[in-house]
DSSP file (Angstrom, degrees, kcal/mol; ACC not computed):
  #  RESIDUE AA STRUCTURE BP1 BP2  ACC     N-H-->O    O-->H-N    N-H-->O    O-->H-N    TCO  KAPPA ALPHA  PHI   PSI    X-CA   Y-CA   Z-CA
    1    1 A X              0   0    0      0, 0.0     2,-0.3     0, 0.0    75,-0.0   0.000 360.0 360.0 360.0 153.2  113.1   99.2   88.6
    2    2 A X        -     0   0    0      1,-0.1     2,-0.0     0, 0.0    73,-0.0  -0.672 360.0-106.1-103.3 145.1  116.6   99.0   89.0
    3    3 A X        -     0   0    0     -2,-0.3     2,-1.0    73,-0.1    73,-0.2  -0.182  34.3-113.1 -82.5 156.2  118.6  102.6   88.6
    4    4 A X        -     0   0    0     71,-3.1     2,-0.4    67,-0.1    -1,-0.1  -0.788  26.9-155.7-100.4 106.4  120.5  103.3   85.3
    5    5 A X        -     0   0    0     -2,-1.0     2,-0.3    65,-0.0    65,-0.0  -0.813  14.3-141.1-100.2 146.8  124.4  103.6   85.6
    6    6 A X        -     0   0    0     -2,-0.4     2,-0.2    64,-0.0    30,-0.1  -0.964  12.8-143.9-121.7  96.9  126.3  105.5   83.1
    7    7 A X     >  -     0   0    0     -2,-0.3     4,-1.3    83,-0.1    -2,-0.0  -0.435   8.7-156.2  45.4  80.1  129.5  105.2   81.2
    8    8 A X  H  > S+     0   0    0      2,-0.2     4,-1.5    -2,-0.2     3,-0.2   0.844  94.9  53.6 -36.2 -58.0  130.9  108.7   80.8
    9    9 A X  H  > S+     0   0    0      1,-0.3     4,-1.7     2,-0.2    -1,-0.2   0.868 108.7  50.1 -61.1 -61.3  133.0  106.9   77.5
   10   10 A X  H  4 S+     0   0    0      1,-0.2    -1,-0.3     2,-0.2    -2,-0.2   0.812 103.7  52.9 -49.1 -36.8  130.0  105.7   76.2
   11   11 A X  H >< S+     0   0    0     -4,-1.3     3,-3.0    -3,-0.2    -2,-0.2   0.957 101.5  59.0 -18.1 -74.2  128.1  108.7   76.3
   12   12 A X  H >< S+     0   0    0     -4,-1.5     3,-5.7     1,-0.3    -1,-0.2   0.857  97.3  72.5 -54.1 -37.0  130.8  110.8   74.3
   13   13 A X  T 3< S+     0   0    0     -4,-1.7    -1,-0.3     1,-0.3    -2,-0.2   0.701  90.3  56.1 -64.1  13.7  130.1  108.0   71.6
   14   14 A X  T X  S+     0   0    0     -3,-3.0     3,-1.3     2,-0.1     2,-0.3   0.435  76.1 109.7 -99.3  13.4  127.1  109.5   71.0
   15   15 A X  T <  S+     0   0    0     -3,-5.7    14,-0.2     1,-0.2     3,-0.1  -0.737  89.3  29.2 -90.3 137.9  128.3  113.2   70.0
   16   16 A X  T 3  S+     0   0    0     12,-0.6    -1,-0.2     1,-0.6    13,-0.1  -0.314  86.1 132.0 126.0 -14.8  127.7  113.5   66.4
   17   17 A X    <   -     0   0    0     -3,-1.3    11,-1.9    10,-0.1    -1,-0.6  -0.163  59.9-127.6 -55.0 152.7  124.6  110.9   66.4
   18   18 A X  E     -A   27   0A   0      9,-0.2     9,-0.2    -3,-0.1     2,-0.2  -0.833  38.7-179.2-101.2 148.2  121.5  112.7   64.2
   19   19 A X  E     -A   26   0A   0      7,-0.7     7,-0.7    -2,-0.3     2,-0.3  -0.654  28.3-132.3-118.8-178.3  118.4  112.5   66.7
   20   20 A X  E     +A   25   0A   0     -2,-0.2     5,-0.2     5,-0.2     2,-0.2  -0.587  31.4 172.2-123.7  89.2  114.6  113.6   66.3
   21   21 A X  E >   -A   24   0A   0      3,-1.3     3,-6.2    -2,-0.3     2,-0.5  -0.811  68.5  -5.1 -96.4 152.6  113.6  115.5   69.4
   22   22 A X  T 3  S-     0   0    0      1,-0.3    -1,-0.1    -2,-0.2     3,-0.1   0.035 129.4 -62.7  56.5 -21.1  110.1  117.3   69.5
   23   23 A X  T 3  S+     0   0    0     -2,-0.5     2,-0.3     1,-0.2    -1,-0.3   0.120 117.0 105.8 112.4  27.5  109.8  116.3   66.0
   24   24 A X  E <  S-A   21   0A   0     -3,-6.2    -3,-1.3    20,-0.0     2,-0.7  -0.870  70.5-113.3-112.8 153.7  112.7  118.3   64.7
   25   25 A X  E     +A   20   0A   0     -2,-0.3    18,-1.8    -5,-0.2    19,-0.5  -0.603  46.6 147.8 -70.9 140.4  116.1  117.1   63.7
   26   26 A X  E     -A   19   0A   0     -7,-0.7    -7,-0.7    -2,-0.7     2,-0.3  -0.505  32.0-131.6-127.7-155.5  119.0  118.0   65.7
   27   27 A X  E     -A   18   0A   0     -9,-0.2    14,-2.5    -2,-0.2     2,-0.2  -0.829  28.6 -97.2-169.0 146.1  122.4  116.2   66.6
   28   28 A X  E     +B   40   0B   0    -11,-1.9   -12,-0.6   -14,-0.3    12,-0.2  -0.175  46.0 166.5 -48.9  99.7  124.4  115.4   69.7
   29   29 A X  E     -     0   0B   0     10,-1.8     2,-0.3    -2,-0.2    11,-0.1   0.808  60.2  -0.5 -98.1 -10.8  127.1  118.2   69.9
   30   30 A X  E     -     0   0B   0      9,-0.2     9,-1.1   -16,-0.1     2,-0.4  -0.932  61.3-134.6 179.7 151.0  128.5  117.9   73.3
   31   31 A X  E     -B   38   0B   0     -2,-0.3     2,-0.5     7,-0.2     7,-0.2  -0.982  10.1-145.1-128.6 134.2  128.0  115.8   76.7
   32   32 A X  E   > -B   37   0B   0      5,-0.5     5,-2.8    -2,-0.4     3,-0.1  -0.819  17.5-170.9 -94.5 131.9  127.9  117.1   80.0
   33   33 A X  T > 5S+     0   0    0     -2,-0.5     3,-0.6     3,-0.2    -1,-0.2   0.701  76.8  45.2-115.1 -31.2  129.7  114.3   81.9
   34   34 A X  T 3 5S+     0   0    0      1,-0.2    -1,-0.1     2,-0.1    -2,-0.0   0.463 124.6  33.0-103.0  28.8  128.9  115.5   85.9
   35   35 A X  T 3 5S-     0   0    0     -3,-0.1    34,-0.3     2,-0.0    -1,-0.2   0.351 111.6-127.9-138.0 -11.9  125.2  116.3   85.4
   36   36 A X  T < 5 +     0   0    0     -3,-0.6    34,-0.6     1,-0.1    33,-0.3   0.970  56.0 129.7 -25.6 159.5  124.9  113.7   83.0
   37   37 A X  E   < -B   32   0B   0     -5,-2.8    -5,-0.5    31,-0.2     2,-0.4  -0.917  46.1-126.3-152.9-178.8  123.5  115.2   80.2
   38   38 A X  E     -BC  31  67B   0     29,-2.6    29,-0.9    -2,-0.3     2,-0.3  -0.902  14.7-137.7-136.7-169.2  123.6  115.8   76.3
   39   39 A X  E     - C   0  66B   0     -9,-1.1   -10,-1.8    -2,-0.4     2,-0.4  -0.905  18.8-168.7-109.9  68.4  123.6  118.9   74.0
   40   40 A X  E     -BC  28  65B   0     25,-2.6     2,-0.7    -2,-0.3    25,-0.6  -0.570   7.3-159.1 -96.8 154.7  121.6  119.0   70.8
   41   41 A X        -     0   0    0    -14,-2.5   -14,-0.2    -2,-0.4    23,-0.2  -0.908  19.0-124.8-136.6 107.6  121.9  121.3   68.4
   42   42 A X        -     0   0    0     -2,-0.7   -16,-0.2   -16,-0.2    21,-0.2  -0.229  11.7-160.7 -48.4 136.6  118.9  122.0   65.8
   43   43 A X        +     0   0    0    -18,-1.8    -1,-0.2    19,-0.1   -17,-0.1   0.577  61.3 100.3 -82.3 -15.1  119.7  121.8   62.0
   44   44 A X  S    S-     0   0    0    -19,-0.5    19,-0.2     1,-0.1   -20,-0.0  -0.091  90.4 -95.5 -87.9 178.4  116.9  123.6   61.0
   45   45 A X  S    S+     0   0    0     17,-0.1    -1,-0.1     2,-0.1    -3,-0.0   0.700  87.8 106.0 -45.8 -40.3  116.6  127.5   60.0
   46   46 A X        +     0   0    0      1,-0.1    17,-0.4    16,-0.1     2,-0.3   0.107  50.1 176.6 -67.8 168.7  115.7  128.7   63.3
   47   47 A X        -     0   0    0     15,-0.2    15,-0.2    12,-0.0     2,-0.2  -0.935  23.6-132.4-154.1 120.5  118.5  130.6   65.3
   48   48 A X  E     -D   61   0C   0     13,-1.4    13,-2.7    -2,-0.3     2,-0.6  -0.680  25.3-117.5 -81.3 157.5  119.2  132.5   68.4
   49   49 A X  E     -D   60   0C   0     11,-0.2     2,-0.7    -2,-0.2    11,-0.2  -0.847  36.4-155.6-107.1 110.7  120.9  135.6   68.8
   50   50 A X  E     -D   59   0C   0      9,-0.6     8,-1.2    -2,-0.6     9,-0.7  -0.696   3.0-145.5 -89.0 127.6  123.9  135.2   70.7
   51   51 A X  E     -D   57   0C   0     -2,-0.7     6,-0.3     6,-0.2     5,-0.2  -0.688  10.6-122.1-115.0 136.7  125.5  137.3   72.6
   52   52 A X        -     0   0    0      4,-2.3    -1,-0.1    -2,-0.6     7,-0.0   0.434  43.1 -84.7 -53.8-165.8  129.2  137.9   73.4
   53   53 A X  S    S+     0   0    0      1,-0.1    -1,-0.1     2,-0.1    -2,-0.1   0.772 130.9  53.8 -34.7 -33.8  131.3  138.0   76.6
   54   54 A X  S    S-     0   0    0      2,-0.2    -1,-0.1     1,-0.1    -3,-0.1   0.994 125.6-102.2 -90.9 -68.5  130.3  142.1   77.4
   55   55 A X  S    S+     0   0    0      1,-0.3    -3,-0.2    -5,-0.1    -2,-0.1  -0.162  86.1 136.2 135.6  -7.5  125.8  140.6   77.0
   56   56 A X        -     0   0    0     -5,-0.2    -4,-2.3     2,-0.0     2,-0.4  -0.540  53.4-136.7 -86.0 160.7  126.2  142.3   73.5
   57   57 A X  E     +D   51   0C   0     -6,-0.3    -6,-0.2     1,-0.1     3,-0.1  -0.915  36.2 155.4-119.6 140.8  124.6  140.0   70.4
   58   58 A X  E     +     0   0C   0     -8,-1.2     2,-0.3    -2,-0.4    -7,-0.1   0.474  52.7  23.2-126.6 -30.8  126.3  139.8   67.6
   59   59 A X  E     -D   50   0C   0     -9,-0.7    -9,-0.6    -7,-0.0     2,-0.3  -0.699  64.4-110.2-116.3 156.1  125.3  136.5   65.6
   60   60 A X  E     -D   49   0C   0     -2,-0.3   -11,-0.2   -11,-0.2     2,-0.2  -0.954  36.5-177.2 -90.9 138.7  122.8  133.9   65.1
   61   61 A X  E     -D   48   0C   0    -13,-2.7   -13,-1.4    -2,-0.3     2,-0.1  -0.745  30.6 -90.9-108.4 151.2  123.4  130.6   66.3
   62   62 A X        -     0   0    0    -15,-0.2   -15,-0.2    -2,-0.2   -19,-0.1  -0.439  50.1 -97.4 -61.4 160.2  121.6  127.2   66.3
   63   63 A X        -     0   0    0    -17,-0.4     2,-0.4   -19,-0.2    -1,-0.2   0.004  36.5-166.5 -60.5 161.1  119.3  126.4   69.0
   64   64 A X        -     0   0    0    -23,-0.2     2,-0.3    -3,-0.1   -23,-0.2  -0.976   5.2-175.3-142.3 141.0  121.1  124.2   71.5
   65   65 A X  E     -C   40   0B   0    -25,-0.6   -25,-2.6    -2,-0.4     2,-0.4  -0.885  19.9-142.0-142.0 133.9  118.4  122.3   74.4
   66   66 A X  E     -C   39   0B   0     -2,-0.3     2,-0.5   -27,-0.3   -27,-0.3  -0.923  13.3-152.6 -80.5 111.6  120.4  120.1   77.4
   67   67 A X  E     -C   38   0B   0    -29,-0.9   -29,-2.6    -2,-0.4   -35,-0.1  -0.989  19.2-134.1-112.2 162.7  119.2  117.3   78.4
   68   68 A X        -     0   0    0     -2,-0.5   -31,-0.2   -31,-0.3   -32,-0.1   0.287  16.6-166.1 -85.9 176.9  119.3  115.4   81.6
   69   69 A X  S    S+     0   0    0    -34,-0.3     2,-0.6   -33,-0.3   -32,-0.1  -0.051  76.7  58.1-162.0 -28.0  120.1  111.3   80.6
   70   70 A X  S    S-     0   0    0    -34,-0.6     2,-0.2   -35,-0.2     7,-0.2  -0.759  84.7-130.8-130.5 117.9  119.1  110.4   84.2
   71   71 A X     >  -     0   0    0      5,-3.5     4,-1.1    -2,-0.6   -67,-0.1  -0.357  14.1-153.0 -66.9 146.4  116.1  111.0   85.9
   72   72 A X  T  4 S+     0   0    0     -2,-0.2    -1,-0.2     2,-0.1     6,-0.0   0.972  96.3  35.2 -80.4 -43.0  117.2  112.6   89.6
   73   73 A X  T  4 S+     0   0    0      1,-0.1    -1,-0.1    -3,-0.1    -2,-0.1   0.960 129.0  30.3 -72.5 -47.7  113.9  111.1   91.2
   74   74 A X  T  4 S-     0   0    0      2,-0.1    -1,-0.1     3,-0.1    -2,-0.1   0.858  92.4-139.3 -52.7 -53.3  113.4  107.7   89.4
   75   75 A X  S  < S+     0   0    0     -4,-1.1   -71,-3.1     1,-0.3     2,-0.2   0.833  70.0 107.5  55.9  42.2  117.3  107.0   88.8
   76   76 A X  S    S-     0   0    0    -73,-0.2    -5,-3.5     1,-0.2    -1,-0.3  -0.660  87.1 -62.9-133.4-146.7  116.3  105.8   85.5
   77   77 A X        -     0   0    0     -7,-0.2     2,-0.8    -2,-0.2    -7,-0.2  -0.339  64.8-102.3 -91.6 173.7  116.9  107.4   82.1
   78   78 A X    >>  -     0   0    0      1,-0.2     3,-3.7    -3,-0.0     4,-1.6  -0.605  22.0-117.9-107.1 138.4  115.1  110.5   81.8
   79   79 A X  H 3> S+     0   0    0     -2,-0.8     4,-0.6     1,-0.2     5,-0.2   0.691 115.4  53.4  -8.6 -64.0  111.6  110.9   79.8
   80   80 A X  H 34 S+     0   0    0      1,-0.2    -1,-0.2     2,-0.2   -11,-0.1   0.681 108.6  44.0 -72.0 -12.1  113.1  113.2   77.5
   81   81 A X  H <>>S+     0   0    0     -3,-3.7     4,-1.1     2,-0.1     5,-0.7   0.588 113.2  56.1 -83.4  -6.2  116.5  111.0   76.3
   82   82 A X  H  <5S+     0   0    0     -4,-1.6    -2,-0.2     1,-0.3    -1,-0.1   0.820  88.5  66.4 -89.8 -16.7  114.4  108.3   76.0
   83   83 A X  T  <5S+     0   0    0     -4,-0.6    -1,-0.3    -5,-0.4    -2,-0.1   0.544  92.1  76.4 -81.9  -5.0  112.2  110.0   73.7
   84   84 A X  T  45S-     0   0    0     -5,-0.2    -1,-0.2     1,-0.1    -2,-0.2   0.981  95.8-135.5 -72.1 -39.0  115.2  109.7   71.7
   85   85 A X  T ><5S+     0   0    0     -4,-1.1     3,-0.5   -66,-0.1    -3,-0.1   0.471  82.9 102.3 103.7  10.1  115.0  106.0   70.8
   86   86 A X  G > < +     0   0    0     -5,-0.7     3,-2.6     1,-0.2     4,-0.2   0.761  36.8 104.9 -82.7 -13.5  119.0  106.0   71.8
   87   87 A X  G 3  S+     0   0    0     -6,-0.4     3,-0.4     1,-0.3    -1,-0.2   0.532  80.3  54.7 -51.9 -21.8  118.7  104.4   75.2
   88   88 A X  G <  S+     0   0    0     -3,-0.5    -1,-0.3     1,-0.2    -2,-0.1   0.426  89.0  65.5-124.5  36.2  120.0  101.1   73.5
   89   89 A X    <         0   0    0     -3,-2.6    -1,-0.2     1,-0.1    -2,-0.2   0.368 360.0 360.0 -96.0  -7.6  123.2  102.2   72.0
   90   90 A X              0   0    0     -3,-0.4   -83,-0.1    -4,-0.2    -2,-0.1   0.416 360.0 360.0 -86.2 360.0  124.5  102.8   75.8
């Protein structure tokens, strides 16, 4: 299989896109450009307790999970973006 090169600029057009991962909704909040990766950020109820500069928690936050956009062994996209169904908007 031939390796998957990636478009930094295209990426970013995906920050806002709604996805399904695991079977929950989330959306693209952010791209990690030297790793690549993306950012999602669950809609649903659930929350983490975040915690400030000092390690103290003060809030709940939404869940955030990174993932990788390239596999490091394969060098093609990586199981879990792929499980997005986005792979052909790049």
């Amino acid at each position: 299989m031939q390796s998957q090169t990636i478009n930094v600029d295209t990426l970013r057009t995906l920050i806002g896109l709604e996805v399904h991962y695991e079977g929950r909704r989330c959306k693209i909040i952010e791209i990690l450009e030297d790793i690549p990766a993306v950012i999602l950020q669950h809609h649903e109820q659930q929350t983490t307790i975040q915690a400030d500069q000092h390690g103290e928690a003060h809030r709940k936050v939404p869940r955030t999970i990174t993932l990788p956009v390239i596999d490091k062994d394969s060098g093609e996209f990586h199981p879990a973006f792929s499980d997005l169904n986005i792979s052909h908007l790049l």
